[in-house]
mmCIF file of the N, C-alpha and C atoms, coordinates in Angstrom:
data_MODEL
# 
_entry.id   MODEL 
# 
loop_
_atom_site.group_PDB 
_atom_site.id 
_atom_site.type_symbol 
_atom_site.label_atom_id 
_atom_site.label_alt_id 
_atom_site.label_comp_id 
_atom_site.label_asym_id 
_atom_site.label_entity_id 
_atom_site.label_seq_id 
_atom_site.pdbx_PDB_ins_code 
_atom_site.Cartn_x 
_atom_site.Cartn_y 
_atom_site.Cartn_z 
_atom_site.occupancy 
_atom_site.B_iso_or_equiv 
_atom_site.pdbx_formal_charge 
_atom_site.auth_seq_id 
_atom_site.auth_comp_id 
_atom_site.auth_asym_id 
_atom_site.auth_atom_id 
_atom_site.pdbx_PDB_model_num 
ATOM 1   N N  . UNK A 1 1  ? 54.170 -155.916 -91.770  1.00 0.00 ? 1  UNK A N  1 
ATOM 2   C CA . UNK A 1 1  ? 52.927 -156.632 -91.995  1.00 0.00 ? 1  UNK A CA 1 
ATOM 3   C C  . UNK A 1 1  ? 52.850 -157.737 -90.947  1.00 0.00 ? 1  UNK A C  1 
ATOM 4   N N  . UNK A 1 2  ? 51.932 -157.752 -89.399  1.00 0.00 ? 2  UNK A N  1 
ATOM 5   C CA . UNK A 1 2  ? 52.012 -158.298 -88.597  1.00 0.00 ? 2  UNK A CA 1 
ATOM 6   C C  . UNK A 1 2  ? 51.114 -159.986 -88.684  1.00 0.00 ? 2  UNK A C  1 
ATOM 7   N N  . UNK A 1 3  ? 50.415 -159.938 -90.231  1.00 0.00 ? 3  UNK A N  1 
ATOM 8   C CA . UNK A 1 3  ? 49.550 -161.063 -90.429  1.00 0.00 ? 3  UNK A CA 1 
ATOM 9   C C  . UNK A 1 3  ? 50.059 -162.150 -91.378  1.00 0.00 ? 3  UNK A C  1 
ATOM 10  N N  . UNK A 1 4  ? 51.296 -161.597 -91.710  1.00 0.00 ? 4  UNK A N  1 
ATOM 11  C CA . UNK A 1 4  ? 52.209 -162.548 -92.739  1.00 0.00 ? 4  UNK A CA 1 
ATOM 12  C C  . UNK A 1 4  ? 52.496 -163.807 -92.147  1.00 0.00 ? 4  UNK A C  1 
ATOM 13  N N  . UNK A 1 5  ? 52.660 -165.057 -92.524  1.00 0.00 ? 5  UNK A N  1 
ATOM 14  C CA . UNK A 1 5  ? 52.735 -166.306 -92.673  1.00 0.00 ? 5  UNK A CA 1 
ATOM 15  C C  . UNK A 1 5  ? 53.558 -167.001 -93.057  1.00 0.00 ? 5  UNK A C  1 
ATOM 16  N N  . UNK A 1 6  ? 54.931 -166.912 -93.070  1.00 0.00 ? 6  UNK A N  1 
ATOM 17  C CA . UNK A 1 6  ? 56.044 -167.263 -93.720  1.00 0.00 ? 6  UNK A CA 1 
ATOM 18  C C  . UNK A 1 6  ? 55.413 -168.825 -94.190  1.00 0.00 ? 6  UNK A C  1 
ATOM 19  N N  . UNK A 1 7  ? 55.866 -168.260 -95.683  1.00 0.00 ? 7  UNK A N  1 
ATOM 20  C CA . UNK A 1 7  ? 55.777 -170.156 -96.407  1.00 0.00 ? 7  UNK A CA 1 
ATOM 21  C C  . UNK A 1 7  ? 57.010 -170.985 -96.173  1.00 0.00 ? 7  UNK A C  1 
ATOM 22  N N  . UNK A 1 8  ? 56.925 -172.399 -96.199  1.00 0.00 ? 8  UNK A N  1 
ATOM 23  C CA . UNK A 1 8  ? 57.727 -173.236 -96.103  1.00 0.00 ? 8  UNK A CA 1 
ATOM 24  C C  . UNK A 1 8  ? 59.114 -172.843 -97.073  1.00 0.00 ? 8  UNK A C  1 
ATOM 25  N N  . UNK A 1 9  ? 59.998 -172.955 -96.622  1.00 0.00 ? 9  UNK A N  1 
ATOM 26  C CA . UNK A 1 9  ? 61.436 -173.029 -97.457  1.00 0.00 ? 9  UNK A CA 1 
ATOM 27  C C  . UNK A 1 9  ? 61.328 -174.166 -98.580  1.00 0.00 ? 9  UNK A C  1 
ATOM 28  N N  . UNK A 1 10 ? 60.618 -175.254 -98.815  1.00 0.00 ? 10 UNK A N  1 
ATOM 29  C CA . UNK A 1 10 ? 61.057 -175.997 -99.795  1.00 0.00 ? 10 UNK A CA 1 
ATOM 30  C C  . UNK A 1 10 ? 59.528 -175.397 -101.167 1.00 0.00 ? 10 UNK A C  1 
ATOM 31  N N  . UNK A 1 11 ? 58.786 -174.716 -100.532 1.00 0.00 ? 11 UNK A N  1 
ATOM 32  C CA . UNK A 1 11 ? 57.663 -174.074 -101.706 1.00 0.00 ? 11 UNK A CA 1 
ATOM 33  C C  . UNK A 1 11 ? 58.084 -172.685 -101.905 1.00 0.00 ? 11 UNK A C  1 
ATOM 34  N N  . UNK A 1 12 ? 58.860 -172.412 -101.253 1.00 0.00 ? 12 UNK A N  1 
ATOM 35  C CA . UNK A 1 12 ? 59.940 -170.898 -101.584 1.00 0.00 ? 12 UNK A CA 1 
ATOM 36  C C  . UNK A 1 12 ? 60.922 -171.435 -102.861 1.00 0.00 ? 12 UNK A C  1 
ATOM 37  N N  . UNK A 1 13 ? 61.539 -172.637 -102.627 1.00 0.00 ? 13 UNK A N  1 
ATOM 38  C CA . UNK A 1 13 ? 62.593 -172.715 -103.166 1.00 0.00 ? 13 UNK A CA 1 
ATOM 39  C C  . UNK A 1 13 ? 62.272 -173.587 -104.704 1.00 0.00 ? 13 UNK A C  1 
ATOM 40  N N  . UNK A 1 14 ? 61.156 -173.815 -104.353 1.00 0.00 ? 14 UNK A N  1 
ATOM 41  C CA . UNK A 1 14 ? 60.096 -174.712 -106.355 1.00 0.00 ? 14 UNK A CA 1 
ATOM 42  C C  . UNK A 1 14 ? 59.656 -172.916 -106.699 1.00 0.00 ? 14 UNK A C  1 
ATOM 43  N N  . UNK A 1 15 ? 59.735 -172.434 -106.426 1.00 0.00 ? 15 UNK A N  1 
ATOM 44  C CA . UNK A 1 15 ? 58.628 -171.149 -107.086 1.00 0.00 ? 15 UNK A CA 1 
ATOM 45  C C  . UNK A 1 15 ? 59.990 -170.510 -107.521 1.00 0.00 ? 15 UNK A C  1 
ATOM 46  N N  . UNK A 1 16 ? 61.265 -170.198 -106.572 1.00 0.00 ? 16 UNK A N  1 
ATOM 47  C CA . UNK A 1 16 ? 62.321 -169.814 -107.319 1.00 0.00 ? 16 UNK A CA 1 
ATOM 48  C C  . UNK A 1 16 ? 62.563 -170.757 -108.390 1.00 0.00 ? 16 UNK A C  1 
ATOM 49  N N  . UNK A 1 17 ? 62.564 -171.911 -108.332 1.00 0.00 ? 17 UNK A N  1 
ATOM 50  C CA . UNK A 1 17 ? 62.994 -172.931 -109.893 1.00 0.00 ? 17 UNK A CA 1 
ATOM 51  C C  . UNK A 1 17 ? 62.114 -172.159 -110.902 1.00 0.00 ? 17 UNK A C  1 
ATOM 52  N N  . UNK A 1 18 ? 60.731 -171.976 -110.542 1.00 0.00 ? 18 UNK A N  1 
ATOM 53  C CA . UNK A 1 18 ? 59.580 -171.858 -111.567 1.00 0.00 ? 18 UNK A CA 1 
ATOM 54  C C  . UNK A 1 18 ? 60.223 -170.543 -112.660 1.00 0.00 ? 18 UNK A C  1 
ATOM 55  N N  . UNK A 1 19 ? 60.347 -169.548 -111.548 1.00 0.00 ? 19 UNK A N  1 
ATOM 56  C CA . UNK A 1 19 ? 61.336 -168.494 -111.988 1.00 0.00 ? 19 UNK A CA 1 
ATOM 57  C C  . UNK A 1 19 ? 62.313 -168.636 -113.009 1.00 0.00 ? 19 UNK A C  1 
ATOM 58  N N  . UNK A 1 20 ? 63.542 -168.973 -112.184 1.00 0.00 ? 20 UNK A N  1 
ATOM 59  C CA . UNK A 1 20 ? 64.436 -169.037 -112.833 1.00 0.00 ? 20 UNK A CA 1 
ATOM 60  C C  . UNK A 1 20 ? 64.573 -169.943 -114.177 1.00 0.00 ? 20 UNK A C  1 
ATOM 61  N N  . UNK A 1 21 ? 63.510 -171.192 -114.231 1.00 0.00 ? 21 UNK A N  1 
ATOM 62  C CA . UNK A 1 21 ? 63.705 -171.658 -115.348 1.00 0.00 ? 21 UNK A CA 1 
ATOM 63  C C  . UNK A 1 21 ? 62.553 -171.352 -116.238 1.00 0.00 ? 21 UNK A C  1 
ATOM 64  N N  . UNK A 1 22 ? 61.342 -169.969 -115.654 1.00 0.00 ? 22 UNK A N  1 
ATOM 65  C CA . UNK A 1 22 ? 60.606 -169.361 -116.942 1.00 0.00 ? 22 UNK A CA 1 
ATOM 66  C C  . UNK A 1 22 ? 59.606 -170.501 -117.338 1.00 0.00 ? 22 UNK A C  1 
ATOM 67  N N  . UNK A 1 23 ? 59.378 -170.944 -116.012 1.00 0.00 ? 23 UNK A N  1 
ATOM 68  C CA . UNK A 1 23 ? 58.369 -172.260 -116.209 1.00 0.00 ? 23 UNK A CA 1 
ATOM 69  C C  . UNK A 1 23 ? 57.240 -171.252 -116.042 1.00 0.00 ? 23 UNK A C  1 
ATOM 70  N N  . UNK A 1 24 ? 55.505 -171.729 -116.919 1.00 0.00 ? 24 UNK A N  1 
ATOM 71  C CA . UNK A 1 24 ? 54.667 -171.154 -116.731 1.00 0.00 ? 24 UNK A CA 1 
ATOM 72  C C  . UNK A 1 24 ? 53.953 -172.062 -115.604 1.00 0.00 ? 24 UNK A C  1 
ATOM 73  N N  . UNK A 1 25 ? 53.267 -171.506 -114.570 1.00 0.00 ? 25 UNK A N  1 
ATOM 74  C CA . UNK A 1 25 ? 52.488 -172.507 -113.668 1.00 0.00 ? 25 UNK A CA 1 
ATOM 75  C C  . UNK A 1 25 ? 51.276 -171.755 -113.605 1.00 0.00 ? 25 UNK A C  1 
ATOM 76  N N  . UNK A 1 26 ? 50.054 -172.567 -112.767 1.00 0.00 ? 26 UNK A N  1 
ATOM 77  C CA . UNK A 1 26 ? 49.058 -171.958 -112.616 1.00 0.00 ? 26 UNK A CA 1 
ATOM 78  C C  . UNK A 1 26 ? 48.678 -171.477 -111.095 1.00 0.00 ? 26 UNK A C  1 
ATOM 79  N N  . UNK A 1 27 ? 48.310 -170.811 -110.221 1.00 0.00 ? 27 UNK A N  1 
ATOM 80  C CA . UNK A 1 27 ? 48.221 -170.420 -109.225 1.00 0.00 ? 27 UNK A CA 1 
ATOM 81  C C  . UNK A 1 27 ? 47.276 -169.822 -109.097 1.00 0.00 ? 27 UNK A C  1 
ATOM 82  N N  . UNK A 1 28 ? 46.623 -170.503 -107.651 1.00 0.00 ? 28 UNK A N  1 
ATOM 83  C CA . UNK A 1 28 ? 45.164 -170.250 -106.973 1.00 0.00 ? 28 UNK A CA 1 
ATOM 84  C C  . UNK A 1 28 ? 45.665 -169.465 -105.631 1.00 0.00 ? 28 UNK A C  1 
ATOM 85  N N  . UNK A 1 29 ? 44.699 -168.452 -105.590 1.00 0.00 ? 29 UNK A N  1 
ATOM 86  C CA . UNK A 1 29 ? 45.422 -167.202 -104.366 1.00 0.00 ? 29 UNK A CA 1 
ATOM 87  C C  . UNK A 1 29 ? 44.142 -166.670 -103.759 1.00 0.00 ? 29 UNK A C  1 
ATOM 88  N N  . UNK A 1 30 ? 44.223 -166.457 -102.453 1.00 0.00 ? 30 UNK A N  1 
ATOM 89  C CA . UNK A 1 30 ? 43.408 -165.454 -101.965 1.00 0.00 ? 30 UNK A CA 1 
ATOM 90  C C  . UNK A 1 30 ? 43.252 -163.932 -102.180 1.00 0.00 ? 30 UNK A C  1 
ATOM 91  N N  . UNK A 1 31 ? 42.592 -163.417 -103.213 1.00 0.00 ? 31 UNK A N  1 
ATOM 92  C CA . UNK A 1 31 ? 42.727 -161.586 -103.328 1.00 0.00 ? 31 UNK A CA 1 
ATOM 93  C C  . UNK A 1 31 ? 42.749 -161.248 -102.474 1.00 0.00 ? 31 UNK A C  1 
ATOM 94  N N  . UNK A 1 32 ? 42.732 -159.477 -102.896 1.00 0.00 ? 32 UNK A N  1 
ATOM 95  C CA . UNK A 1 32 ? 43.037 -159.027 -101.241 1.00 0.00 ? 32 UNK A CA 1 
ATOM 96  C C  . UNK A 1 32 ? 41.308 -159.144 -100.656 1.00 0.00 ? 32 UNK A C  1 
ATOM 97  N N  . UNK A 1 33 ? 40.425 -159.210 -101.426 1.00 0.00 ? 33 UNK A N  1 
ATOM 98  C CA . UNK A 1 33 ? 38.858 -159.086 -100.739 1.00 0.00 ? 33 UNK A CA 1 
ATOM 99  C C  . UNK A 1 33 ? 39.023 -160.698 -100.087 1.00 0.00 ? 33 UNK A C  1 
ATOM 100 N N  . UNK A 1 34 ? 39.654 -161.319 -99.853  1.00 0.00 ? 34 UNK A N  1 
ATOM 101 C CA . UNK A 1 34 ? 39.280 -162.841 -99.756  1.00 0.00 ? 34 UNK A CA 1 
ATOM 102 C C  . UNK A 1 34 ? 39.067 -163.577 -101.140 1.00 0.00 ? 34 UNK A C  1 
ATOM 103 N N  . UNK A 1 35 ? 38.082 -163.400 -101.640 1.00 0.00 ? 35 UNK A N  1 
ATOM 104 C CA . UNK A 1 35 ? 37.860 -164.010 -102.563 1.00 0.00 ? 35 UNK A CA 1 
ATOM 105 C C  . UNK A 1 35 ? 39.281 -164.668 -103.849 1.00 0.00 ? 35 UNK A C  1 
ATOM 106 N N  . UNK A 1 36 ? 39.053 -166.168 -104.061 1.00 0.00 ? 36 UNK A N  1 
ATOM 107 C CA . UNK A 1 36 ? 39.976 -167.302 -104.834 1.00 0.00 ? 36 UNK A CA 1 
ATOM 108 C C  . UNK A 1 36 ? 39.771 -166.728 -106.247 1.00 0.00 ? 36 UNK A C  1 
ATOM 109 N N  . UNK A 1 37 ? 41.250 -166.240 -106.693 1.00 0.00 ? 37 UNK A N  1 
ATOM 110 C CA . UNK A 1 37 ? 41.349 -166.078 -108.119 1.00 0.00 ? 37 UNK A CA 1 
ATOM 111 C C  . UNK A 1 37 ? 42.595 -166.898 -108.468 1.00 0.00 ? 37 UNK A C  1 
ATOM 112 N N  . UNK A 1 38 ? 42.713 -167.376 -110.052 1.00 0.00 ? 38 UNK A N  1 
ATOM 113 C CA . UNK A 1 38 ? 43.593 -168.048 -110.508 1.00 0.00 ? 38 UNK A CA 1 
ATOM 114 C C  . UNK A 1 38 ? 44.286 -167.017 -111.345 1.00 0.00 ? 38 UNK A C  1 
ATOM 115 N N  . UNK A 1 39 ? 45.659 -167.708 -111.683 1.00 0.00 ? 39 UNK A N  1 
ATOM 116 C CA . UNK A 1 39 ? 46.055 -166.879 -112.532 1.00 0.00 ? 39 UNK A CA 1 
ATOM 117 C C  . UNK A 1 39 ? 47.295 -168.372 -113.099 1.00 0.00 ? 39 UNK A C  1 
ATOM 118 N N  . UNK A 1 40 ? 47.374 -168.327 -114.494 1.00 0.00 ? 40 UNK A N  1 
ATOM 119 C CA . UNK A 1 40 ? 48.170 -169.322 -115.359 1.00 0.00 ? 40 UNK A CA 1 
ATOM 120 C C  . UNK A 1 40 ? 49.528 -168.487 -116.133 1.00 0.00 ? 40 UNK A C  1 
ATOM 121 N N  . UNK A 1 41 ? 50.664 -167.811 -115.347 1.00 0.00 ? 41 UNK A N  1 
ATOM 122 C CA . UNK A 1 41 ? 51.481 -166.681 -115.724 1.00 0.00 ? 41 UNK A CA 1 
ATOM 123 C C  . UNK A 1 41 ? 52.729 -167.718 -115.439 1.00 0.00 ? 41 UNK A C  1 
ATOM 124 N N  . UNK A 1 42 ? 53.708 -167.085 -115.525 1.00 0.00 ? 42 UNK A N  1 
ATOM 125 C CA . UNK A 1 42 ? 55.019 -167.043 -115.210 1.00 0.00 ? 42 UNK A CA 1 
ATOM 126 C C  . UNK A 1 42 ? 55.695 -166.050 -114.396 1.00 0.00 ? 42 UNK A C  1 
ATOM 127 N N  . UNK A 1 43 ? 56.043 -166.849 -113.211 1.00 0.00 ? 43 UNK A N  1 
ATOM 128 C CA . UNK A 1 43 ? 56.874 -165.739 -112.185 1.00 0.00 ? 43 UNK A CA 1 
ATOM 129 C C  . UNK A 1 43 ? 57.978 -165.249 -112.671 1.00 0.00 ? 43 UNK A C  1 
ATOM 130 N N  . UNK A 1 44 ? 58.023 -163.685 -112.431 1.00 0.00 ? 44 UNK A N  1 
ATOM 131 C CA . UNK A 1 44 ? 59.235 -163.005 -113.092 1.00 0.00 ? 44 UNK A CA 1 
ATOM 132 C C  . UNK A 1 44 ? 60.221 -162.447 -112.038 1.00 0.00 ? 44 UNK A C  1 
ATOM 133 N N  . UNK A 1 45 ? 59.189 -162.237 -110.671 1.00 0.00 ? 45 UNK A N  1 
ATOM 134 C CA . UNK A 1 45 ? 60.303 -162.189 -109.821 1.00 0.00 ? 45 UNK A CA 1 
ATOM 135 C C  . UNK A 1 45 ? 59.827 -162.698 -107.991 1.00 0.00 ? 45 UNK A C  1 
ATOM 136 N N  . UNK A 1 46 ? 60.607 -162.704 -107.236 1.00 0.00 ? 46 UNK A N  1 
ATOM 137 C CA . UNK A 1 46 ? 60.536 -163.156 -105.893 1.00 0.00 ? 46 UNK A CA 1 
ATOM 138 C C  . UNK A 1 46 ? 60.785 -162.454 -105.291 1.00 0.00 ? 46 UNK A C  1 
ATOM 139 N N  . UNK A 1 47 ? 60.263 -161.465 -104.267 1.00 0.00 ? 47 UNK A N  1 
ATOM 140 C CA . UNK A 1 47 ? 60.794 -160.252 -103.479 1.00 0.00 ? 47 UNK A CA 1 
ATOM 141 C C  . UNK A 1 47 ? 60.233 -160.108 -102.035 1.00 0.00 ? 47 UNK A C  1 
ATOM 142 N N  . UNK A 1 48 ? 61.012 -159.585 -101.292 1.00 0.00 ? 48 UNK A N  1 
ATOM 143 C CA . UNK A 1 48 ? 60.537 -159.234 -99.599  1.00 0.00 ? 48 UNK A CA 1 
ATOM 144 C C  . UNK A 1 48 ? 60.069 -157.421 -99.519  1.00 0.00 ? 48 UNK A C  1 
ATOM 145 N N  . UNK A 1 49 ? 58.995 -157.746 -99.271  1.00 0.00 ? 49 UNK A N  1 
ATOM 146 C CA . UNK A 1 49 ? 58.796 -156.503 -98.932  1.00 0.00 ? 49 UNK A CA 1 
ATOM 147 C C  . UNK A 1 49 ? 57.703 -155.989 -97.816  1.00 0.00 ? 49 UNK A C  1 
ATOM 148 N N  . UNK A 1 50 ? 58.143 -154.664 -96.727  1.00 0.00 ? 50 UNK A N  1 
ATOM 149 C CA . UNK A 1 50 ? 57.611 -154.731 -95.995  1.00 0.00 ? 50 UNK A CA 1 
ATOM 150 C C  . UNK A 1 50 ? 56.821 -156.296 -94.668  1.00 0.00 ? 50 UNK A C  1 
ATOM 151 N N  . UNK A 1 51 ? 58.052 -156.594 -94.781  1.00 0.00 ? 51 UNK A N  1 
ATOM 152 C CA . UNK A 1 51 ? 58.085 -157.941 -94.089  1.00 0.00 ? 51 UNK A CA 1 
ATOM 153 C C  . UNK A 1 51 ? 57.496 -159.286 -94.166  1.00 0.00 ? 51 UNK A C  1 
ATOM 154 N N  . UNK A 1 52 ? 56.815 -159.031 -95.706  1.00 0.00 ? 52 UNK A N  1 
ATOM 155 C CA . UNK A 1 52 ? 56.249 -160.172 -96.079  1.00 0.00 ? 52 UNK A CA 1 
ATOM 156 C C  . UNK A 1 52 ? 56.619 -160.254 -97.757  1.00 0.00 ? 52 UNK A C  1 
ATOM 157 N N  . UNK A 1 53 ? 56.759 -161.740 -98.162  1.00 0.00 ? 53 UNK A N  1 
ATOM 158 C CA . UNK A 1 53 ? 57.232 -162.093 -99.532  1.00 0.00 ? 53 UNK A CA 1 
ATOM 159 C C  . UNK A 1 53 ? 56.490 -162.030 -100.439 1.00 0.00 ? 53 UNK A C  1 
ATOM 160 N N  . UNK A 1 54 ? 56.629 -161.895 -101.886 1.00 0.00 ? 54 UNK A N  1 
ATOM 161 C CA . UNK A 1 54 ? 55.783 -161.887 -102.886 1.00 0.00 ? 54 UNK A CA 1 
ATOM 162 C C  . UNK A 1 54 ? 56.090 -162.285 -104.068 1.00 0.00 ? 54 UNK A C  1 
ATOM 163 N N  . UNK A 1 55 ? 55.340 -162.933 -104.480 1.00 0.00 ? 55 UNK A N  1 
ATOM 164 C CA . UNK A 1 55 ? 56.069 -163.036 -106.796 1.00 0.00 ? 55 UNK A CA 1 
ATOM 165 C C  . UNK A 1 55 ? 55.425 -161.767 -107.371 1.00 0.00 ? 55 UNK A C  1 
ATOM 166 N N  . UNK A 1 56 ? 55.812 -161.927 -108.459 1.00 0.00 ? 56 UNK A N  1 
ATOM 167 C CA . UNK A 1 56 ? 55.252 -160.690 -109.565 1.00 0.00 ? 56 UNK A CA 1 
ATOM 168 C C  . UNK A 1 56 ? 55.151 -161.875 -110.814 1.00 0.00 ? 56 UNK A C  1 
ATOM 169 N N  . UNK A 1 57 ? 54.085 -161.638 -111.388 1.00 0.00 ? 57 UNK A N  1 
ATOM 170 C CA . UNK A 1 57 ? 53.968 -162.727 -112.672 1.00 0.00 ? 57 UNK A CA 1 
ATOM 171 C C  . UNK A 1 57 ? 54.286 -161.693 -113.913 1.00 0.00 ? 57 UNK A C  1 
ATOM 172 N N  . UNK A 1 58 ? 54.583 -162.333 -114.835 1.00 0.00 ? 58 UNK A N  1 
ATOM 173 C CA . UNK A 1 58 ? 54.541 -160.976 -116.038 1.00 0.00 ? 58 UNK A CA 1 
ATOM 174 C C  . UNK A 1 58 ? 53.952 -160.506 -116.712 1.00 0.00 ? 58 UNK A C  1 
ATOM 175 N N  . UNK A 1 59 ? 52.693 -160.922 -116.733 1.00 0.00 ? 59 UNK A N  1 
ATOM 176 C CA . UNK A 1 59 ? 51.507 -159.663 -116.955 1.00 0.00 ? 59 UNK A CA 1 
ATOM 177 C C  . UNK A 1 59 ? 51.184 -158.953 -115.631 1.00 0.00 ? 59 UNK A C  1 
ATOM 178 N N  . UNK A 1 60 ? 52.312 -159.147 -114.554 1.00 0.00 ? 60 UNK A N  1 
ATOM 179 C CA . UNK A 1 60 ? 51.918 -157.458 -113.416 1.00 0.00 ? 60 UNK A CA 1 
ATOM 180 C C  . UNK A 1 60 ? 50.952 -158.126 -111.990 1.00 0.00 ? 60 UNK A C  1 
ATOM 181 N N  . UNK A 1 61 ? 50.350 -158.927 -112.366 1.00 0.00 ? 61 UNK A N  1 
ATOM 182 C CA . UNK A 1 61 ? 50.047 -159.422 -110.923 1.00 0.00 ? 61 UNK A CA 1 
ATOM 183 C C  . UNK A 1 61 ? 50.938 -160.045 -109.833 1.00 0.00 ? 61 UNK A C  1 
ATOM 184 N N  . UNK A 1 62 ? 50.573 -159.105 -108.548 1.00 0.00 ? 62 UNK A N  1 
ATOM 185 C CA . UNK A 1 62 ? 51.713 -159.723 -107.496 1.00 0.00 ? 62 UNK A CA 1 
ATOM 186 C C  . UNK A 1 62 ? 50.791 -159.956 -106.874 1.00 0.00 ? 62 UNK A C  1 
ATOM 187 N N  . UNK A 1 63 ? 51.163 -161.494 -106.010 1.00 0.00 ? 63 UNK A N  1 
ATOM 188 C CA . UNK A 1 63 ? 50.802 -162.836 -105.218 1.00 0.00 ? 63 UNK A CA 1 
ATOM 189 C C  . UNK A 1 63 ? 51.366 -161.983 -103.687 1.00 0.00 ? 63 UNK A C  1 
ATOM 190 N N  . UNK A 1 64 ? 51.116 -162.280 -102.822 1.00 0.00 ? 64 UNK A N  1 
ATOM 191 C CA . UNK A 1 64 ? 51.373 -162.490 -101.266 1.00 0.00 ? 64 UNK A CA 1 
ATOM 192 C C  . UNK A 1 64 ? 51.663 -163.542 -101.344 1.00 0.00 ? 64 UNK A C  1 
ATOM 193 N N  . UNK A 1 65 ? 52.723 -164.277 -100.854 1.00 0.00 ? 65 UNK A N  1 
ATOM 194 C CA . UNK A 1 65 ? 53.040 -165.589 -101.054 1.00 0.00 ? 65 UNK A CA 1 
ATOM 195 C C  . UNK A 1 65 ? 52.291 -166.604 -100.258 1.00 0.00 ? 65 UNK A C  1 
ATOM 196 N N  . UNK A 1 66 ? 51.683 -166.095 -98.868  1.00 0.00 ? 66 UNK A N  1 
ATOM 197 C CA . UNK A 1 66 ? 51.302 -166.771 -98.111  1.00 0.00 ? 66 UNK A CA 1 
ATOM 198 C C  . UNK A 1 66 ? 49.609 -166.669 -98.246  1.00 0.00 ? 66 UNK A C  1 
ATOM 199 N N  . UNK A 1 67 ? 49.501 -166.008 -99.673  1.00 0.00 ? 67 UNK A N  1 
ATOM 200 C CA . UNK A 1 67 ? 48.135 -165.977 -99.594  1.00 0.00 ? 67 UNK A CA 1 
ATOM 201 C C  . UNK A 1 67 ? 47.554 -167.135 -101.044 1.00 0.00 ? 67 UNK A C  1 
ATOM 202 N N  . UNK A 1 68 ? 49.027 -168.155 -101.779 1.00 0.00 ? 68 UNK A N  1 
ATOM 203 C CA . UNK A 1 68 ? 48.709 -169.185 -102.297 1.00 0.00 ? 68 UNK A CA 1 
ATOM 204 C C  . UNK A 1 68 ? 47.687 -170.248 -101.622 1.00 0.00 ? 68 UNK A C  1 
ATOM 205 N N  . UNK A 1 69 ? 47.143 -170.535 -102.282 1.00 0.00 ? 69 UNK A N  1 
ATOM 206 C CA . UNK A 1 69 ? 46.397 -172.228 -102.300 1.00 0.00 ? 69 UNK A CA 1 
ATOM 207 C C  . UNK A 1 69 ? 46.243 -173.217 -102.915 1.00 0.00 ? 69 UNK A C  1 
ATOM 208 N N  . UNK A 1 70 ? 47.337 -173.154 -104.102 1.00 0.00 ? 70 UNK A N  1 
ATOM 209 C CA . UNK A 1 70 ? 47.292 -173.957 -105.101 1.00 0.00 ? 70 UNK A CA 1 
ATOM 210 C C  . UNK A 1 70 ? 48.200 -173.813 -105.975 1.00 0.00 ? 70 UNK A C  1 
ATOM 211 N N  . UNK A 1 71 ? 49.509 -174.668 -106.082 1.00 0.00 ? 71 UNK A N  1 
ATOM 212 C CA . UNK A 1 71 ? 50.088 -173.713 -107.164 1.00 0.00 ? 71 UNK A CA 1 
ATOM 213 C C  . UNK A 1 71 ? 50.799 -175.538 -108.360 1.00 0.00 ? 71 UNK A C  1 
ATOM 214 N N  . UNK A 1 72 ? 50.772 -175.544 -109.383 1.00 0.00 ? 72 UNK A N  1 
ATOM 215 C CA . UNK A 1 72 ? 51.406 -176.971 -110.044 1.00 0.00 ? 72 UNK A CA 1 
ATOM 216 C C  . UNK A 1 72 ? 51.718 -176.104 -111.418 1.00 0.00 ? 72 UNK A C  1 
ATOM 217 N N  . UNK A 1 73 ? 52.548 -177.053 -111.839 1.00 0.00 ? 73 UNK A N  1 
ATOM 218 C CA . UNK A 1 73 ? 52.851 -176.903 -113.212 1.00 0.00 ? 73 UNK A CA 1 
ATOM 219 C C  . UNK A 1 73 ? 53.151 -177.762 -114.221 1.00 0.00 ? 73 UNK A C  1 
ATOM 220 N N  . UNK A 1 74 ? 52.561 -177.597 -115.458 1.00 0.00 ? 74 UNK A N  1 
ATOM 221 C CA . UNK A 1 74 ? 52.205 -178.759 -116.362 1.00 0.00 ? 74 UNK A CA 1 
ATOM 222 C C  . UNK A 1 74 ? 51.269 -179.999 -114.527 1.00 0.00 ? 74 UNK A C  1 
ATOM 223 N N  . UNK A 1 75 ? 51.710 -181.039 -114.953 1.00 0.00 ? 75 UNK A N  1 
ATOM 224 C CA . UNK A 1 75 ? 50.886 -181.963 -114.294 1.00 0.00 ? 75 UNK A CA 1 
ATOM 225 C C  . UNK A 1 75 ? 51.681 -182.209 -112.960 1.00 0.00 ? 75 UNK A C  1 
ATOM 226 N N  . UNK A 1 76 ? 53.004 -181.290 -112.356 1.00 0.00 ? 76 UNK A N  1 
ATOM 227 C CA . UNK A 1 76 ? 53.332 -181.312 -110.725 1.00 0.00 ? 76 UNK A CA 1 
ATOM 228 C C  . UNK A 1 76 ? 52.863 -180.225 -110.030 1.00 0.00 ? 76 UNK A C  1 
ATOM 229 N N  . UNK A 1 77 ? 52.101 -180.540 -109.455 1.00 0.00 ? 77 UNK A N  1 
ATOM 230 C CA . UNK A 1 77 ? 51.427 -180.154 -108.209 1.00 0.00 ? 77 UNK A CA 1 
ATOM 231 C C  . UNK A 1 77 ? 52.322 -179.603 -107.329 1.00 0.00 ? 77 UNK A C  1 
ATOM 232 N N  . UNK A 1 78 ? 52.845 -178.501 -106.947 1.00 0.00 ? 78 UNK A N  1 
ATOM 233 C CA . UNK A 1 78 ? 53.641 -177.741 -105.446 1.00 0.00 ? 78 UNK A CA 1 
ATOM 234 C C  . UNK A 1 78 ? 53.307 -177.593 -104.774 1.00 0.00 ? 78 UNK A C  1 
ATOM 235 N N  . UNK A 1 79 ? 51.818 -176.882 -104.490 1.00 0.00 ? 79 UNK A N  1 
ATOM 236 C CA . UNK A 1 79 ? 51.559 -176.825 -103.435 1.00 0.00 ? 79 UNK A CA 1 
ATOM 237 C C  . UNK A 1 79 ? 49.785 -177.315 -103.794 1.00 0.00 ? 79 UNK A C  1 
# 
């Protein structure tokens, strides 16, 4: 995937916390049409694929990581 965007290492490494500690957050993303959808889930996992990164929330939606614009939880703000 030659349009991927590697995210910063320290908003890689809050989204693994979010994970691993089963925190629910809310997250604003670019679909794939462009168009800004939210989604208020819990990341279940963090994965590389085809040369660009992604979460999976657990109702099944997977994020492009670099296609966040918004991501906090309870009242901290990440990105």
């Amino acid at each position: 995937m030659s349009d991927y965007t590697p995210i910063s290492c320290d908003l890689y490494d809050k989204l693994e916390s979010m994970a691993t500690l089963h925190r629910t957050g809310t997250m604003t993303y670019k679909g794939e049409s462009g168009d800004i959808q939210e989604a208020t889930d819990e990341i279940v996992d963090i994965y590389a694929k085809d040369g660009a990164d992604y979460c999976k929330l657990s109702q099944g939606t997977v994020i492009r990581l670099d296609q966040l614009t918004a991501v906090s939880v309870g009242d901290e703000k990440i990105l």
